[in-house]
C-alpha positions in Angstrom: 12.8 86.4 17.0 13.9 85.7 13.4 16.0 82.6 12.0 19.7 82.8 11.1 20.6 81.0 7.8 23.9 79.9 8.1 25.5 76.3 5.6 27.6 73.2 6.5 29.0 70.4 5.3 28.2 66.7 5.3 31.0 64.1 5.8 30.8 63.5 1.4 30.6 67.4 0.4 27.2 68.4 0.2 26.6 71.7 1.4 23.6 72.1 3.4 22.0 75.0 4.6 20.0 75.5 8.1 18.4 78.4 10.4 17.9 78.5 13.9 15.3 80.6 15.9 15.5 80.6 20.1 17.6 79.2 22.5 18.4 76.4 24.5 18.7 72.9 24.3 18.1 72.3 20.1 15.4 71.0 18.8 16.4 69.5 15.3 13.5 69.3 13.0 14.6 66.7 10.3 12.7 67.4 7.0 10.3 65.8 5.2 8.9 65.7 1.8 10.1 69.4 1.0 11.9 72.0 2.6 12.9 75.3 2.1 14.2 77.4 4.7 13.3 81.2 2.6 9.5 80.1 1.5 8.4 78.1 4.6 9.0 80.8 7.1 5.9 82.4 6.3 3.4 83.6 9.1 1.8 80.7 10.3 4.7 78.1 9.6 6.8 81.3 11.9 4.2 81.1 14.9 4.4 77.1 15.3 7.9 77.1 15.5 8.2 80.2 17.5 6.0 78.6 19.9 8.3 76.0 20.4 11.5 77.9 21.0 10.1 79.5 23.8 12.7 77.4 25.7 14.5 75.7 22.4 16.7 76.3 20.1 14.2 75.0 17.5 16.8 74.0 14.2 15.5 73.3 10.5 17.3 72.2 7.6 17.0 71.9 3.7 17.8 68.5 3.1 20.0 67.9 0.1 19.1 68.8 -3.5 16.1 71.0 -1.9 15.7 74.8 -1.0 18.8 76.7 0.2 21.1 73.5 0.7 23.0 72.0 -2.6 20.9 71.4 -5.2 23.2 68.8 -7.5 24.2 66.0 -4.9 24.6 62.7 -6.0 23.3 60.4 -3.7 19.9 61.0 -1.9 19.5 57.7 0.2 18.7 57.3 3.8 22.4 56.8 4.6 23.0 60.2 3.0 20.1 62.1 5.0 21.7 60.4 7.7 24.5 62.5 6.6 23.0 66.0 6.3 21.6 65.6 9.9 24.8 64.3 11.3 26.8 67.4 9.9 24.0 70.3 11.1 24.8 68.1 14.6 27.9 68.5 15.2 28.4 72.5 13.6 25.9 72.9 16.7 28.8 71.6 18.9 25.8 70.5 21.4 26.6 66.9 23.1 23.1 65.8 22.7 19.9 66.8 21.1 16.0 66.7 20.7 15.0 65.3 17.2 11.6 65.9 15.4 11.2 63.9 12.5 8.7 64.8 10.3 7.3 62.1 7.4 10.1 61.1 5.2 12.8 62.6 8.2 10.9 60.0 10.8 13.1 56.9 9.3 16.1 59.4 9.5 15.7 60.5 12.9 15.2 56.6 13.9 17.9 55.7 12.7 20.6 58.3 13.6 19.2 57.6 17.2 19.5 54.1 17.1 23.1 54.7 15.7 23.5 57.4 18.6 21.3 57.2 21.4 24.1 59.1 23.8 23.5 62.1 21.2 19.6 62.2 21.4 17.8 63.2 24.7 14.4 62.9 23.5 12.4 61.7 19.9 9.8 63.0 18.2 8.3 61.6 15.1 5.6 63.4 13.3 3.0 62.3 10.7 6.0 59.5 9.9 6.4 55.8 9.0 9.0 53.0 9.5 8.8 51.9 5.7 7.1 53.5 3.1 3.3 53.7 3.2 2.4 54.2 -0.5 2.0 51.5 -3.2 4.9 50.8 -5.5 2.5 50.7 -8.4 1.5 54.3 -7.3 4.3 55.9 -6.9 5.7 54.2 -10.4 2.8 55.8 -12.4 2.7 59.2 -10.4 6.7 59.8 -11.4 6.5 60.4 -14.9 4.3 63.1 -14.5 6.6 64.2 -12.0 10.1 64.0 -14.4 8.3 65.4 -17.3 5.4 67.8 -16.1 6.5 69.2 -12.7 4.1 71.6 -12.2 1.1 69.2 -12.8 2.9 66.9 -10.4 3.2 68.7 -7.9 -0.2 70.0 -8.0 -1.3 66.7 -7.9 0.5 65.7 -4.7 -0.7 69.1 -3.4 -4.1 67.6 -3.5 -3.1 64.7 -1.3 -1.0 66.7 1.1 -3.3 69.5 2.0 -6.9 67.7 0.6 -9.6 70.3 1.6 -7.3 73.2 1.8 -8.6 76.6 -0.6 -7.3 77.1 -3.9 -5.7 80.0 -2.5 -3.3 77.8 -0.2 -3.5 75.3 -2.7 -2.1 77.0 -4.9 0.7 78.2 -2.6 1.5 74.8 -1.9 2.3 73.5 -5.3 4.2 76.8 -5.8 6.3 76.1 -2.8 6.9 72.1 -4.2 8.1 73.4 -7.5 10.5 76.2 -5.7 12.1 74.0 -3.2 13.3 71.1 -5.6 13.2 70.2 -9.5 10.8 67.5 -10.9 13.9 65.3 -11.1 14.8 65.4 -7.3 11.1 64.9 -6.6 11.2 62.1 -9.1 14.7 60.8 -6.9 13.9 61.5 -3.9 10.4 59.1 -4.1 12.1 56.8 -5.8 14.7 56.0 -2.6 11.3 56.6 0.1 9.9 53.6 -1.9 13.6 51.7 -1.0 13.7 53.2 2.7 12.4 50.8 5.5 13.6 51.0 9.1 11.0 48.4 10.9 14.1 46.0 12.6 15.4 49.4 13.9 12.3 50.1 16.5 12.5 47.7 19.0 15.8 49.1 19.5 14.9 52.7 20.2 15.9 53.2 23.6 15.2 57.2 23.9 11.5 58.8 25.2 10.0 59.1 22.0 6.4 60.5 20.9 4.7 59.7 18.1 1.9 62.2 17.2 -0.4 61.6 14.1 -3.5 63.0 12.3 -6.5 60.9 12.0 -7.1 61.0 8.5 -3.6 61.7 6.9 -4.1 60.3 3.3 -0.5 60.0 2.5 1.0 58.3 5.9 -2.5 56.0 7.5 -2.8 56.3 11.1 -2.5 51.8 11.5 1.2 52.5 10.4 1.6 55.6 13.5 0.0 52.6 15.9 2.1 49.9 14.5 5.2 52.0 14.5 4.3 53.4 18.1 3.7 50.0 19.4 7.0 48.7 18.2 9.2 51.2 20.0 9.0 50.4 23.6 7.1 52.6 26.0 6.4 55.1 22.9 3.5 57.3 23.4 0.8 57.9 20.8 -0.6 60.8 20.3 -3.6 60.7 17.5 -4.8 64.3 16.6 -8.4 65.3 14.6 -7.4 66.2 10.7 -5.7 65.4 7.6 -3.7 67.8 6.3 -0.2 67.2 7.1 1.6 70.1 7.8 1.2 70.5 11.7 1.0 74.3 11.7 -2.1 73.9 9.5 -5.7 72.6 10.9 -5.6 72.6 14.7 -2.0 73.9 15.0 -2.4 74.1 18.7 -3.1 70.3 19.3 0.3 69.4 17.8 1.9 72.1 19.8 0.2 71.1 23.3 1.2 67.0 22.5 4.5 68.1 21.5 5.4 70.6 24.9 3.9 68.2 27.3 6.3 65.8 25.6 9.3 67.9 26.4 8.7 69.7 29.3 7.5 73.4 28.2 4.5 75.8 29.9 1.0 75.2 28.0 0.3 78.1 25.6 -0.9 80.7 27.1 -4.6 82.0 26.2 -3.1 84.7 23.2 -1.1 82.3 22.0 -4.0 79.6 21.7 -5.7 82.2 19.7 -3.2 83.3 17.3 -2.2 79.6 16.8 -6.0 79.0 15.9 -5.9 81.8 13.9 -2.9 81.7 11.8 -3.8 77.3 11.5 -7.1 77.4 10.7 -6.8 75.8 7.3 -10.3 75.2 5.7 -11.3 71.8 7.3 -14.7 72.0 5.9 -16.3 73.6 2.8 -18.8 76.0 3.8 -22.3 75.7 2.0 -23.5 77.8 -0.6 -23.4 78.4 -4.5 -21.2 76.2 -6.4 -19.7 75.4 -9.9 -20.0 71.5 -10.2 -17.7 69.5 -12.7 -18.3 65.8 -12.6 -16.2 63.4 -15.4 -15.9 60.0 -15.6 -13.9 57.6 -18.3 -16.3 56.9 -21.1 -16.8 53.0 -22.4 -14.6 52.0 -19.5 -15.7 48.3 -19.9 -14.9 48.1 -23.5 -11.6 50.0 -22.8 -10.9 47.5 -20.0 -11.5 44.8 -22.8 -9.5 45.8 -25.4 -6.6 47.0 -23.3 -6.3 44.0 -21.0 -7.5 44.5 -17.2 -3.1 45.7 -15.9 -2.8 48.3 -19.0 -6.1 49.8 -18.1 -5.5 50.0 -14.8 -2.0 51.6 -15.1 -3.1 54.0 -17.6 -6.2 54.9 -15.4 -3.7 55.9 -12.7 -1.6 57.9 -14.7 -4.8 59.7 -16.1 -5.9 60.1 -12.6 -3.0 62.0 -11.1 -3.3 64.0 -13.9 -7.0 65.2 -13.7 -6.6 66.1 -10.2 -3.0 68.2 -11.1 -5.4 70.1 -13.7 -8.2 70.5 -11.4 -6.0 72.1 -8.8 -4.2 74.4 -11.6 -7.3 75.6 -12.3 -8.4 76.7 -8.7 -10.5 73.5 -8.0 -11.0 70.9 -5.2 -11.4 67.7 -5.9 -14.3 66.2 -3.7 -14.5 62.5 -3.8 -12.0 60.1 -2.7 -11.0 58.2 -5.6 -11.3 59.9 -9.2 -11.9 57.4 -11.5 -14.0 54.2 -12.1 -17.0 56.0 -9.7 -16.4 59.1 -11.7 -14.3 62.4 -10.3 -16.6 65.5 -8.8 -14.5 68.8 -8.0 -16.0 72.3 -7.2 -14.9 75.9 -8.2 -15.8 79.1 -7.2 -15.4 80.4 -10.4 -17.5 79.2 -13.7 -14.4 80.2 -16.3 -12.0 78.3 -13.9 -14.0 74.7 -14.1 -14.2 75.5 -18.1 -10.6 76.0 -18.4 -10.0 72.7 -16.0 -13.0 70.7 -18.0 -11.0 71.8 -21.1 -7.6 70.7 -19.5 -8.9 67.4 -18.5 -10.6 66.6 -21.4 -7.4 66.7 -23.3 -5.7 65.0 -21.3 -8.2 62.2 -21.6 -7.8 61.9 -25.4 -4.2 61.8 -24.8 -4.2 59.3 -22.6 -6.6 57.4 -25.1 -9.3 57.3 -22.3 -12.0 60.1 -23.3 -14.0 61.7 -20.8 -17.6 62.2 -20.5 -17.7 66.1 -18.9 -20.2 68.2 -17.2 -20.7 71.2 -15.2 -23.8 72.6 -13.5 -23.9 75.6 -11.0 -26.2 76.0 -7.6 -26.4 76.0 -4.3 -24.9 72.8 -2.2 -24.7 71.5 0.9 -21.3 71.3 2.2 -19.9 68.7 4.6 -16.8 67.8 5.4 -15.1 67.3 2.1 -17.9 66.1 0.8 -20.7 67.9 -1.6 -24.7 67.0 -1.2 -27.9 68.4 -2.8 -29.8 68.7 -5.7 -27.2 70.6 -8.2 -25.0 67.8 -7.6 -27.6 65.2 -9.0 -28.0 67.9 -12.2 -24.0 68.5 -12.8 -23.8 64.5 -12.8 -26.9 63.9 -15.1 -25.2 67.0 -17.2 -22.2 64.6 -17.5 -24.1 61.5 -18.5 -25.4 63.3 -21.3 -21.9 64.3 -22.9 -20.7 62.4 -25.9 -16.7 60.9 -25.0 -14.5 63.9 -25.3 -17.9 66.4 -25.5 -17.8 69.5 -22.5 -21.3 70.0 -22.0 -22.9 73.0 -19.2 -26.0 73.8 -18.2 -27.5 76.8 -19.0 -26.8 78.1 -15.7 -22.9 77.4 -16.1 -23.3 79.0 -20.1 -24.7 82.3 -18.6 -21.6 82.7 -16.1 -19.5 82.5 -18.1 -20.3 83.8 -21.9 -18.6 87.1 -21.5 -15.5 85.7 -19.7 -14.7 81.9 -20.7 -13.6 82.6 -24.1 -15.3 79.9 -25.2 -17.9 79.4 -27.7 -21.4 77.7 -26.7 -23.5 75.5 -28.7 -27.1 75.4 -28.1 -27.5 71.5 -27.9 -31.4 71.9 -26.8 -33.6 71.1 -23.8 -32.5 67.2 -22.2 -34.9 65.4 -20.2 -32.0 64.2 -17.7 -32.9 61.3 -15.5 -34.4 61.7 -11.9 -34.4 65.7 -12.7 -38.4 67.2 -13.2 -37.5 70.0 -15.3 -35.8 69.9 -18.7 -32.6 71.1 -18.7 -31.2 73.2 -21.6 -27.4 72.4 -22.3 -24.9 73.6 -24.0 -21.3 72.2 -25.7 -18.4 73.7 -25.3 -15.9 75.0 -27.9 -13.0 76.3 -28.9 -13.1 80.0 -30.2 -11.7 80.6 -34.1 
């Protein structure tokens, strides 16, 4: 069962292209965030939607400007998505249709079948929202990074898309962002979600519709899947365990049961339960065990705040932010606390060169930003739960921080012997530190650049 790439035309001239796998009544999944129809038919993405055209004809699409479609189009408001799904419609020549609308394709799919409730049998919306769940102020310091540093960008959303995945996928994901659209479509594209809001449209959803959500999903909260569910008359909610939002990742196989009991197709059977476990089974949790610790935080924030007035600060702060966690990700890291800056940011490597190389990256981003960072990084054993890190090498990589001077990477002398032979860094013996609420001295060591 493989997909069949084949293009049409929207009602203005873009072309768009889209693959189809199965048979039966179609299934039209409208994109979200990023699509590309080449790069997301890998294994695990293949056995989700293979699942589901058992007994469909299970559609996808590049939407416009992204992947295989037309990458120049003018126009990329909701009217125009409208468009692209309205053309991959009708070249099906089907009378009516089963839509799945996934994050920024949920206000699309709304509002085609408002528009055209003789044309949809059933709706689906996944991981979605009525109007746009980020703040402005966000989004507004997240896209210059986008527009001018793409890859950084999309590392950073990587980080809130997939947030405890391994740097492996991680780093497949931001590869896959920068493949499937330019930083300037990105850029575009968030720039009409922030415009998009479809909440008058709901009450007048007349079709069987599902809305299935994961507990924790960071970018779309699940109060906007209740709200949005509650609106649309006899909806059903569906809230799933996890946070990552592609629904072939985590536990696949809860998405897939919500979603065939919705439309009428057999359970999985018991092999199929296990291969969707096994190809979906993203790292949810961090398992324990040695560690490479970086901990930063913003240096004289107060006086910084004082100087700079309390808005600059902030706005610079998140700019800076976005970027640290873009770095961290380059470098094969996870960041581990919630929010970065102001409580400090903690990420963890497997690899002692790789959190030098990201300590490095961030700390020059820090000077650029005119915010200078304090930097640490201690190695040990941890205690791993959830997304979270715990235990006693923690409390030393933080203390190893305090002790920095503002733009100063300082290690431990666990970190230095590593990673002497491999950094390509030189270390400077800056003597044994009685660090607060640690018994034993602690011998560190700065950080710097080789001649």
């Amino acid at each position: 069962m493989e997909q069949q790439v084949e293009y049409c035309t929207t009602s203005d001239g873009v072309r768009i292209a889209y693959a189809s796998v199965g048979e039966g009544c179609p299934l039209i999944v409208v994109p979200g965030w990023l699509t590309h129809l080449h790069y997301t038919w890998e294994e695990a993405a293949q056995a989700f939607w293979k699942q589901l055209a058992r007994q469909r004809r299970v559609v996808r699409y590049d939407g416009r400007g992204m992947g295989l479609s037309q990458r120049d189009p003018a126009d990329y408001s909701l009217d125009a998505r409208i468009k692209d799904l309205e053309a991959v419609i009708d070249v099906l020549g089907s009378e009516s249709v089963e839509l799945l609308g996934m994050s920024e394709g949920g206000p699309t799919a709304i509002a085609f079948a408002v528009r055209n409730p003789d044309r949809v049998q059933k709706l689906i919306l996944y991981g979605t929202y009525p109007r746009f769940p980020v703040r402005s102020e966000d989004v507004q310091a997240l896209l210059p990074l986008i527009r001018r540093r793409w890859g950084m960008g999309s590392a950073a959303l990587t980080a809130v898309f997939i947030p405890k995945s391994d740097p492996e996928q991680a780093a497949e994901f931001t590869r896959l962002q920068r493949m499937a659209m330019t930083g300037e479509v990105a850029a575009r594209t968030l720039e009409e979600n922030m415009k998009t809001d479809v909440t008058q449209l709901l009450p007048k959803v007349t079709i069987p519709t599902l809305v299935v959500h994961r507990r924790h999903d960071r970018v779309h909260p699940v109060r906007v899947a209740q709200e949005m569910a509650a609106a649309i008359p006899n909806a059903q909610l569906n809230v799933l365990e996890g946070e990552a939002y592609p629904p072939w990742m985590e536990d696949s196989h809860s998405v897939l049961a919500s979603v065939a009991r919705f439309l009428g197709l057999p359970e999985l059977d018991e092999e199929a339960e296990q291969e969707a476990a096994r190809l979906g089974g993203l790292a949810t949790t961090l398992s324990s065990g040695t560690a490479i610790i970086l901990f930063l935080d913003i240096a004289a924030s107060t006086a910084l705040t004082t100087k700079l007035g309390d808005a600059a600060y902030r706005e610079r702060e998140r700019e800076l932010d976005a970027s640290l966690r873009a770095a961290i990700t380059e470098a094969a890291g996870t960041p581990v606390e919630g929010k970065v800056l102001g409580d400090g940011v903690m990420a963890v490597f497997t690899s002692a060169r790789n959190a030098i190389d990201a300590a490095q990256r961030c700390r020059d981003l820090g000077n650029e930003a005119g915010l200078p960072l304090h930097l640490g990084i201690h190695a040990g054993d941890v205690v791993r739960e959830g997304n979270n890190v715990h235990g006693g090498a923690v409390q030393v990589a933080a203390r190893v921080q305090s002790a920095a001077a503002p733009g100063e990477v300082l290690v431990s002398a666990t970190v230095r012997d590593l990673a002497r032979t491999s950094a390509g860094v030189v270390f400077e013996d800056r003597g044994e530190h009685d660090l607060k609420g640690i018994p034993e001295p602690q011998r560190l060591f700065a950080v710097r650049e080789q001649d």
